[in-house]
C-alpha positions as CSV (number, residue, x, y, z in Angstrom):
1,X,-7.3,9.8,23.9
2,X,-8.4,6.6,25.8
3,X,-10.2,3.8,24.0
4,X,-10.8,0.1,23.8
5,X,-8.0,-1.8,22.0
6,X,-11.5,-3.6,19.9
7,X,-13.6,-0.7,19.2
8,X,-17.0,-2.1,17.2
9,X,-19.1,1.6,17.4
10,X,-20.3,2.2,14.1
11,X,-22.8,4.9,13.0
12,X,-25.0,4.7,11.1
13,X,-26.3,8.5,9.0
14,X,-29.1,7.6,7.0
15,X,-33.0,9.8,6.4
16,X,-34.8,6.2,6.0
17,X,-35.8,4.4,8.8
18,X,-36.1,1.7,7.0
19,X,-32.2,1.6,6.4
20,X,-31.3,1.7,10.0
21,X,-32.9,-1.2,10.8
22,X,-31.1,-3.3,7.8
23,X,-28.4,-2.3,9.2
24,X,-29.0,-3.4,12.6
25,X,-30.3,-6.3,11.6
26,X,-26.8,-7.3,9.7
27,X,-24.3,-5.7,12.3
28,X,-26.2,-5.6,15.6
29,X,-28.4,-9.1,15.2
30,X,-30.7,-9.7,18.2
31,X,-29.5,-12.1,20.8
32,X,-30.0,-16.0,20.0
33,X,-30.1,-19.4,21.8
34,X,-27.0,-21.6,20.6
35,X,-29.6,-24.0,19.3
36,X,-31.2,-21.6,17.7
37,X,-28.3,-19.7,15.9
38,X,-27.5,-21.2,12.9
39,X,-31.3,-20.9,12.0
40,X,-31.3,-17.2,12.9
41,X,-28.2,-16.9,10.2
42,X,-30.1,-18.7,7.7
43,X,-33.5,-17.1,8.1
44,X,-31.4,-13.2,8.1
45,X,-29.4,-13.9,5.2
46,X,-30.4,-17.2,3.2
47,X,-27.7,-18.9,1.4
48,X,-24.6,-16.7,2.1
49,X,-24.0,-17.3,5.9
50,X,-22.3,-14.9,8.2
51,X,-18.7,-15.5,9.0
52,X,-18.0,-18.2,11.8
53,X,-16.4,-15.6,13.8
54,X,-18.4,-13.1,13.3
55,X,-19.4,-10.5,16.3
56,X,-22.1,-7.9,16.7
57,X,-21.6,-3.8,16.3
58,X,-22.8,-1.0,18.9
59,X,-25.3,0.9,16.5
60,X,-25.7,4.4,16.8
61,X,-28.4,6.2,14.5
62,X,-28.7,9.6,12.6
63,X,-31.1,11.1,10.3
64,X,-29.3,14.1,9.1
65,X,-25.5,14.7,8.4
66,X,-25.7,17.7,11.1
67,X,-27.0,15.2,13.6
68,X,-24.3,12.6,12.9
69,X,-22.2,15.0,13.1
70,X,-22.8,16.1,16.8
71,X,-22.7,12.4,17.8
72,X,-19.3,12.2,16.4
73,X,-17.9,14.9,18.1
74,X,-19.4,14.0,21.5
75,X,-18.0,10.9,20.9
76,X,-14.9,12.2,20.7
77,X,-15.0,14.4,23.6
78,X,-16.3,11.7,25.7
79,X,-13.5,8.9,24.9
80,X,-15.8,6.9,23.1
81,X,-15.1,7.3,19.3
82,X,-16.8,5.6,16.6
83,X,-14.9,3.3,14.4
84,X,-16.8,3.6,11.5
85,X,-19.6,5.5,9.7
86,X,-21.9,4.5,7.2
87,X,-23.2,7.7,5.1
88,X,-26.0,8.0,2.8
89,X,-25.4,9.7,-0.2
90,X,-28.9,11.8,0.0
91,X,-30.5,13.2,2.7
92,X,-32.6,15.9,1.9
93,X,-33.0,18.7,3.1
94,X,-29.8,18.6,5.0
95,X,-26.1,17.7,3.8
96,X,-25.7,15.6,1.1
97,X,-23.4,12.6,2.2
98,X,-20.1,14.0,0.8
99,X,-20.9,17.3,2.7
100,X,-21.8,14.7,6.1
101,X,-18.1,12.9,4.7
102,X,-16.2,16.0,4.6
103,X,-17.5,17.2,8.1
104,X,-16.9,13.9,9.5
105,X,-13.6,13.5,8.5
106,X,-12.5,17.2,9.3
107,X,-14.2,15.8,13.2
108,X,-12.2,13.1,13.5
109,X,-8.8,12.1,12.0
110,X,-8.9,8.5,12.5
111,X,-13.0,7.9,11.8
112,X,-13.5,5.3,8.6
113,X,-16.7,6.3,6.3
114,X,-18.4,4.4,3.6
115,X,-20.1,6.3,1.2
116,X,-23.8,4.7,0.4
117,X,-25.1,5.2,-2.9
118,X,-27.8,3.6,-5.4
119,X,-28.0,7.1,-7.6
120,X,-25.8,8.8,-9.9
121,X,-26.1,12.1,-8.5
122,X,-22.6,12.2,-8.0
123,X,-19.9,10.4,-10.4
124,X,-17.2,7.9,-9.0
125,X,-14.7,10.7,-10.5
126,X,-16.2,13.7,-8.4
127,X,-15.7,10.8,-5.1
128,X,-12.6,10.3,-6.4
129,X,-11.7,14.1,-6.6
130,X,-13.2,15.0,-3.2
131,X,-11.6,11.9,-1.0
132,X,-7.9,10.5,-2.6
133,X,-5.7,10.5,-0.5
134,X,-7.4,10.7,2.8
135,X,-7.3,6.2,2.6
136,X,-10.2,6.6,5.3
137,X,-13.3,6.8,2.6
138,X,-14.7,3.7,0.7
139,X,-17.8,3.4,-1.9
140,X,-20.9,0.8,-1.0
141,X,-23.5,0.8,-3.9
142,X,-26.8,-0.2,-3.1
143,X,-28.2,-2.7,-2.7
144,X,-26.4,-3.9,0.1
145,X,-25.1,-7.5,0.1
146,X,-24.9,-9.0,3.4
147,X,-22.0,-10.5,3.2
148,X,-19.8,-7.7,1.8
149,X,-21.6,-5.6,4.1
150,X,-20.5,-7.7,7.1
151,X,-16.6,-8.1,5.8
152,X,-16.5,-4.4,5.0
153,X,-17.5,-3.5,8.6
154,X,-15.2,-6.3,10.1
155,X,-12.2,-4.9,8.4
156,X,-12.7,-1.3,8.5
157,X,-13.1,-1.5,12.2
158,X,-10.0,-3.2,12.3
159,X,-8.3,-0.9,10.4
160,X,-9.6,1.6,13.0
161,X,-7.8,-0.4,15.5
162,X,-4.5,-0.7,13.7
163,X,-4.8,3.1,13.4
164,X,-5.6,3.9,16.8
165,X,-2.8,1.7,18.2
166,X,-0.4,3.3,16.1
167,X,-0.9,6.8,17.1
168,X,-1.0,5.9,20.3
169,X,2.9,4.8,19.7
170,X,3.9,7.5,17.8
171,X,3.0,9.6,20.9
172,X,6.0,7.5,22.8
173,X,8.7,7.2,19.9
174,X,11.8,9.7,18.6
175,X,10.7,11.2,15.1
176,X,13.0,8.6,13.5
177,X,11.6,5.5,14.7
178,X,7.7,7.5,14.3
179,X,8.6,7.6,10.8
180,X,9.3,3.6,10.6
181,X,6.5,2.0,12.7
182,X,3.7,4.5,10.5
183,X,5.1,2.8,7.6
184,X,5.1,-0.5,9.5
185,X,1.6,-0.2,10.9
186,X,0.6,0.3,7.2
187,X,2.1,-2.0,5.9
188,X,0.3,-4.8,9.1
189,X,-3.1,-3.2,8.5
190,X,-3.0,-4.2,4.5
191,X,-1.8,-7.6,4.9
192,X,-4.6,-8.0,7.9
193,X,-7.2,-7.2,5.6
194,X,-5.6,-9.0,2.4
195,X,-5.6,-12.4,5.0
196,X,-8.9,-11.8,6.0
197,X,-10.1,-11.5,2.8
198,X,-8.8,-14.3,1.0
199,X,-10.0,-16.8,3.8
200,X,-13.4,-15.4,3.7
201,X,-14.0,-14.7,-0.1
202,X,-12.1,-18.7,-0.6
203,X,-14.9,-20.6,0.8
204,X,-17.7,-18.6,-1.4
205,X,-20.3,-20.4,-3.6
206,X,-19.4,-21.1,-7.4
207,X,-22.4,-17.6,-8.2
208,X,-19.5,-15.7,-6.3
209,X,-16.5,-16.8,-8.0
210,X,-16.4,-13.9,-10.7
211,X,-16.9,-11.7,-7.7
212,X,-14.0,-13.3,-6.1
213,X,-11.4,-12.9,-8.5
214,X,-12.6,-9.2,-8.9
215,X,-12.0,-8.6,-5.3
216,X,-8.7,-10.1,-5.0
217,X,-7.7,-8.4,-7.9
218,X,-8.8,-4.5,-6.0
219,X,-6.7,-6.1,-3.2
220,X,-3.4,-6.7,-5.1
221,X,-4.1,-3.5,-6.6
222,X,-4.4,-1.7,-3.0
223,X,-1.5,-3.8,-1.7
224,X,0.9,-2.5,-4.5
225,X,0.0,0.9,-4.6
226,X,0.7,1.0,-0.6
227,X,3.7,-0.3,-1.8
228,X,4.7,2.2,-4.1
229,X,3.6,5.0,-1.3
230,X,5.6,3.5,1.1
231,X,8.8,3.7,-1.5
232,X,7.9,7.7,-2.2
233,X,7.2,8.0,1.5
234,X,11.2,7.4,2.3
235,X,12.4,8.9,-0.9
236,X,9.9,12.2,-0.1
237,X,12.4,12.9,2.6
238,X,15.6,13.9,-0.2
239,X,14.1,16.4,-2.2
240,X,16.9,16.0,-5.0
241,X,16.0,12.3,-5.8
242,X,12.7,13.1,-7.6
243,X,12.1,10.6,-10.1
244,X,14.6,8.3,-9.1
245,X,12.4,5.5,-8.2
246,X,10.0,5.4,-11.9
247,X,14.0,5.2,-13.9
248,X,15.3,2.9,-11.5
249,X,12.6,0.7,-11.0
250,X,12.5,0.7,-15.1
251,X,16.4,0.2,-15.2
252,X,16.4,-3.1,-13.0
253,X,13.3,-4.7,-14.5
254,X,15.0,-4.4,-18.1
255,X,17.8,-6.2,-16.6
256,X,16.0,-8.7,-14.7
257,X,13.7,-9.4,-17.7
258,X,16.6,-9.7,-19.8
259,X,18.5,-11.9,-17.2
260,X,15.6,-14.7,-17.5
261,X,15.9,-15.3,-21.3
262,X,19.8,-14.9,-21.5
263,X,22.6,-16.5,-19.6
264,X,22.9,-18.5,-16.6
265,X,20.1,-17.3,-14.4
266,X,17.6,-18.2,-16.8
267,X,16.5,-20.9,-14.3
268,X,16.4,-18.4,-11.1
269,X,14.0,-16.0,-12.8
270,X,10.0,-17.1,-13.6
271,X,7.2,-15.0,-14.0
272,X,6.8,-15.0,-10.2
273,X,10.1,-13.7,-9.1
274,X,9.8,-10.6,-12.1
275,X,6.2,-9.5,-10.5
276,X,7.8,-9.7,-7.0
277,X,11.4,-7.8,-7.8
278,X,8.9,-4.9,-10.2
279,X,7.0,-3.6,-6.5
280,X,10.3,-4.6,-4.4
281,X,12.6,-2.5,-5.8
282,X,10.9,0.9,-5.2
283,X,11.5,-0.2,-1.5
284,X,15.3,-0.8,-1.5
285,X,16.2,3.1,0.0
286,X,13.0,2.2,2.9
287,X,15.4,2.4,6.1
288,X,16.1,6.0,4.9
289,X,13.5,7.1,7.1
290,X,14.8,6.0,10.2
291,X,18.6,8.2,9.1
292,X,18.5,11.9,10.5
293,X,18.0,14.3,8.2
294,X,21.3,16.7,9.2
295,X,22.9,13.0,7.7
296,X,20.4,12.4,4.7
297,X,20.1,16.0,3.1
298,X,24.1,17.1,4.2
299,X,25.2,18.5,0.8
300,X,28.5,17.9,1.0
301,X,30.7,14.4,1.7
302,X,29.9,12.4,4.8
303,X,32.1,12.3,7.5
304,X,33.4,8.7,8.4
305,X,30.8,8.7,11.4
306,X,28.1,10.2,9.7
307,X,28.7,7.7,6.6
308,X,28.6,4.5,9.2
309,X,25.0,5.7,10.2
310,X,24.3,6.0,6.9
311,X,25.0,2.6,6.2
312,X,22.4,1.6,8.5
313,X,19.6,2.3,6.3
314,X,20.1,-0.9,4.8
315,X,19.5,-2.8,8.2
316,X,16.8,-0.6,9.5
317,X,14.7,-0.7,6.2
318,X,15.4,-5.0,6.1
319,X,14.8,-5.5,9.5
320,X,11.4,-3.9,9.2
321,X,10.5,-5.2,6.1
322,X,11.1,-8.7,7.5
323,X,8.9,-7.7,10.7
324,X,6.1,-6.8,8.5
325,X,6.2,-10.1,6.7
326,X,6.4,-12.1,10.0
327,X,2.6,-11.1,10.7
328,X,0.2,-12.4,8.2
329,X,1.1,-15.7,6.2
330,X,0.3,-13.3,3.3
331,X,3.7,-11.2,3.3
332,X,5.9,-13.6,1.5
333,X,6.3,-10.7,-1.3
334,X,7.6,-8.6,1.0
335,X,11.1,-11.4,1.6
336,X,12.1,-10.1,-1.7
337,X,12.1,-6.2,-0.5
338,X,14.0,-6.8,2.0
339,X,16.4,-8.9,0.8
340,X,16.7,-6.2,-1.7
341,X,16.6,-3.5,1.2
342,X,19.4,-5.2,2.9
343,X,22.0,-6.1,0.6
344,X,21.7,-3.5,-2.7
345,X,25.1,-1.9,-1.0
346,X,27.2,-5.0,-1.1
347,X,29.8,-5.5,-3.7
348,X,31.0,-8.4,-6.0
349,X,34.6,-8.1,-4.4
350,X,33.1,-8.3,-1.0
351,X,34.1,-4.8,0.1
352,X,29.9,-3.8,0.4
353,X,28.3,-3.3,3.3
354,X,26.5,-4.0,5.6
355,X,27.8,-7.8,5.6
356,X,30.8,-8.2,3.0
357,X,29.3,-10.8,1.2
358,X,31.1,-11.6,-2.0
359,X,30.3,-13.0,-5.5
360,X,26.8,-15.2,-5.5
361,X,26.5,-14.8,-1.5
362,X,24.4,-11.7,-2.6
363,X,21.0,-12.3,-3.1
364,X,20.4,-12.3,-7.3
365,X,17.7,-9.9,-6.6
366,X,20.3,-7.1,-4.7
367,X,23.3,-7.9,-7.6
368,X,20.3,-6.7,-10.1
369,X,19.1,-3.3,-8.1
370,X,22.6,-2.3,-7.6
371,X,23.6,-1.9,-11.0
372,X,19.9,0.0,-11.8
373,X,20.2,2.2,-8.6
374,X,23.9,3.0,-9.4
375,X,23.5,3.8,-12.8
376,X,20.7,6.3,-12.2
377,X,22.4,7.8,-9.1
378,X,25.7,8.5,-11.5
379,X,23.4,10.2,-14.4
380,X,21.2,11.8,-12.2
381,X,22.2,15.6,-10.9
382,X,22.7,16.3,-6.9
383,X,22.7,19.3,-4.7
384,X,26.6,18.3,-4.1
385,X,27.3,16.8,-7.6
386,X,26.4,17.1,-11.5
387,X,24.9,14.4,-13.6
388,X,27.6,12.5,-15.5
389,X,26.8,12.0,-19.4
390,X,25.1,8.3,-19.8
391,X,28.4,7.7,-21.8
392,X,31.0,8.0,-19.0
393,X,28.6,6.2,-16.5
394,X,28.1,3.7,-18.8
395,X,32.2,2.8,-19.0
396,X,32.5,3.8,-15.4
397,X,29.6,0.6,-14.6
398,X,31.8,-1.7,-17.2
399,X,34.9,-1.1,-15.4
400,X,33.7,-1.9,-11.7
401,X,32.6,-5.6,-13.2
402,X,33.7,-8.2,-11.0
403,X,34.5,-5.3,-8.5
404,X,31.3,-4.1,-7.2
405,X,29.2,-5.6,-9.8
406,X,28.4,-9.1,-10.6
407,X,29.9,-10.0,-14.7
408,X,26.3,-11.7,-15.5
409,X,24.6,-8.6,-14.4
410,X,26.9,-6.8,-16.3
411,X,26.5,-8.3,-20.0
412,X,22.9,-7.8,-19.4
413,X,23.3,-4.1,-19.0
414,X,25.4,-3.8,-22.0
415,X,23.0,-5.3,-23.8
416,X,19.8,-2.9,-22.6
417,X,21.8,-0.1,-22.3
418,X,19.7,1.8,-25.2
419,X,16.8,0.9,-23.6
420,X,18.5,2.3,-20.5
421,X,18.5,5.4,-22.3
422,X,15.3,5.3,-24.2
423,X,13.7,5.3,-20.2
424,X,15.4,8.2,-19.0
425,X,14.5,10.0,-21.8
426,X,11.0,9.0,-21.6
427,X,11.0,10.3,-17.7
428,X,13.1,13.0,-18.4
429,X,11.1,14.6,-20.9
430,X,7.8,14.7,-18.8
431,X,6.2,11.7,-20.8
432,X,5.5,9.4,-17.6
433,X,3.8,11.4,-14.4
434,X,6.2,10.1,-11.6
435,X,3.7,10.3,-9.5
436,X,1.7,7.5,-11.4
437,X,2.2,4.1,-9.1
438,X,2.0,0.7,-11.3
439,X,-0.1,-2.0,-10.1
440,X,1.8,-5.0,-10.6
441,X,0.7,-8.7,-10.7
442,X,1.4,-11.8,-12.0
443,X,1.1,-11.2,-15.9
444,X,3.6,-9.3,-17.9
445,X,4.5,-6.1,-16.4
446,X,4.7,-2.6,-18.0
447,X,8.0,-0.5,-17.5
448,X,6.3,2.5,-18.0
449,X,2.7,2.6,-17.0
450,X,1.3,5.7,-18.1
451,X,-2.8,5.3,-18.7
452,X,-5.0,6.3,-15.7
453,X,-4.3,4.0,-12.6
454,X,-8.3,3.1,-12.4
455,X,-10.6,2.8,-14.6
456,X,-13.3,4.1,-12.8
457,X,-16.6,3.4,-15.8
458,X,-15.5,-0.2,-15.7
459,X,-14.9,-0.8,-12.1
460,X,-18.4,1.5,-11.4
461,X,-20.4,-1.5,-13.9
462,X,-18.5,-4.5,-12.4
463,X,-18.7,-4.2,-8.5
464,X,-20.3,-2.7,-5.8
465,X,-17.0,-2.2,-3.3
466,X,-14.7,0.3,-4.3
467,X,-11.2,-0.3,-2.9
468,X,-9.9,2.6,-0.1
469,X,-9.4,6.0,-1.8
């Protein structure tokens, strides 16, 4: 389907009038002298002034879900979609908003909706229930501030973009590269709209600061559980791994934490570097996506050729990682995946691949994830193999010191090895839902995060901008 590469259609479904035109007023501002302009801002929205760059929306109206409906799918039909819809909550006597929502959505795959709301007819756990997952359906409580209202539109429209450029590729690209550039394209449309964020909220009066610091929290929050998807994305293609990524991620975060109180990379490990290796390490198996899957799932032992394309995971997840990074200077935690990404397979001895580097020419990060990924790979069954007893991979992982694994690394496992154990029975034994992603930031992390991911009666009392469902 045609459409402009900047698409800034937005509907708005609302029964009050009287709504419509706030909304115009804020996205679709009439038409001013440049002399007169920065008095127009001031006399619209008082203290909190537009964005410099801001640009007006094409606003479309509907007073009934039905209606808005119809305009969505004529839309469609004619090439002209809307990038985003803003949906009241109540509209009697039609559809409620999450009826309109669910319609809408069903209409159009690649529509964004923000759900409008000042009542408690439904609760932020029956949204929650109705939309996770879909990552196209955000919350706006009422009343509206301008501002929000203005960066919420801005971004979600660019989202649109991003998603509407990346389908368009996917149409032109081999199932193996498809699968890479959708993770890529994710990946670009959260660090857009973490950039755009942070230069916007930065320059807010001192009455926004707590609001500040709540919003850049929901946005590290969003960023790492993209993160984590991303990670189950790739590993969602080997049915056999299942939990591999909760253990391991445990595993090498024992390690690295005990590496930066005990021995000689006490100086290479702060606070900063544990937060960054905790969300990169789920990412280290990424390039998997772009292997075929006769090659991934084969159950018995590679061939030599098949085993050389193998190998390329490492490049094709590090090379994209690396891409992703290039495009907002907010992707500098994404160096650390694929660092990680790229060198996990190398070896103390220099027999790794992809590059043969040898003793501390691997990056401390990758020396770390290999001896967490290989001990959960040993002790963990296969389609072609069964689990070794923690035991025997425990002497086997001694023995290949100075080998494959780095000596430092090495003590370090000894030393956490019953806490090794004490994680994979915790995992094993159902007492951590794998499918539970960990928000990480700067703080102390959690190995094992296992209370509800939001905590939606707090977050409902503290802002009015949920983050994407």
């Amino acid at each position: 389907m045609a459409a402009p590469d900047i698409n800034r259609r937005v509907l708005i479904i609302d029964d009050k009038e009287s709504i419509h035109d706030d909304f115009r007023m804020v996205l679709a501002p009439p038409r001013v002298s440049r002399d007169s302009l920065d008095a127009f801002k001031q006399l619209l929205i008082g203290k909190a002034p537009l964005p410099a760059t801001f640009e007006p929306f094409e606003v479309d109206d509907a007073f009934q879900g039905e209606q808005g409906l119809e305009l969505v799918k004529l839309a469609r039909e004619s090439e002209r979609p809307y990038s985003l819809a803003f949906v009241d909550v109540r509209m009697p006597p039609g559809w409620d908003g999450i009826e309109t929502t669910r319609a809408l959505l069903a209409a159009d795959d690649e529509l964004q909706v923000v759900i409008c709301t000042a009542h408690s007819d439904y609760s932020l756990e029956d949204i929650l229930r109705e939309f996770a997952g879909t990552g196209r359906v955000m919350l706006l409580k009422k009343p509206f501030d301008i501002t929000e209202t203005c960066l919420l539109a801005t971004s979600l429209t660019d989202k649109w973009r991003l998603t509407h450029e990346t389908n368009q590729r996917l149409q032109r690209q081999c199932d193996q590269i498809s699968d890479t550039r959708r993770v890529m394209s994710i990946i670009e449309g959260c660090l857009d709209e973490l950039e755009h964020a942070h230069d916007e909220l930065r320059g807010h009066a001192s009455l926004l600061t707590q609001r500040l610091e709540q919003r850049q929290m929901e946005i590290a929050g969003t960023r790492d559980l993209t993160m984590f998807a991303l990670a189950q994305l790739a590993d969602s293609r080997d049915p056999e791994t299942g939990e591999h990524l909760l253990r391991m991620r445990a595993y090498a975060q024992l390690l690295a934490e005990h590496l930066s109180k005990h021995g000689p990379y006490v100086g290479e490990i702060s606070r900063q570097f544990l937060a960054e290796f905790y969300r990169s390490t789920p990412l280290h198996d990424i390039g998997k996506v772009g292997v075929p899957d006769q090659i991934l799932l084969k159950p018995g032992k590679l061939t030599y050729d098949e085993f050389e394309i193998m190998k390329q995971h490492t490049i094709i997840g590090a090379e994209a990682l690396e891409n992703a990074a290039k495009q907002s200077s907010f992707g500098d935690f994404l160096k650390m995946a694929s660092v990680i990404a790229r060198s996990h397979h190398e070896k103390f001895n220099g027999s790794g691949y992809p590059d043969g580097l040898t003793g501390k020419q691997i990056p401390l990060s990758a020396r770390i994830t290999a001896v967490a990924d290989v001990f959960d790979a040993l002790t963990s069954a296969r389609v072609y193999k069964d689990a070794m007893p923690c035991d025997e991979a425990h002497a086997f992982i001694v023995a290949q010191s100075g080998q494959h694994f780095d000596p430092v690394v090495i003590d370090a496992f000894v030393a956490c090895f019953d806490e090794f154990l004490k994680v994979k029975a915790a995992v094993d034994e159902g007492q951590v839902d794998p499918s539970t992603p960990v928000v990480c930031s700067d703080q102390p992390l959690p190995l094992i995060e296992s209370e509800p991911l939001l905590d939606t009666d707090a977050l409902s009392s503290s802002t009015s901008l949920m983050p994407t469902l």
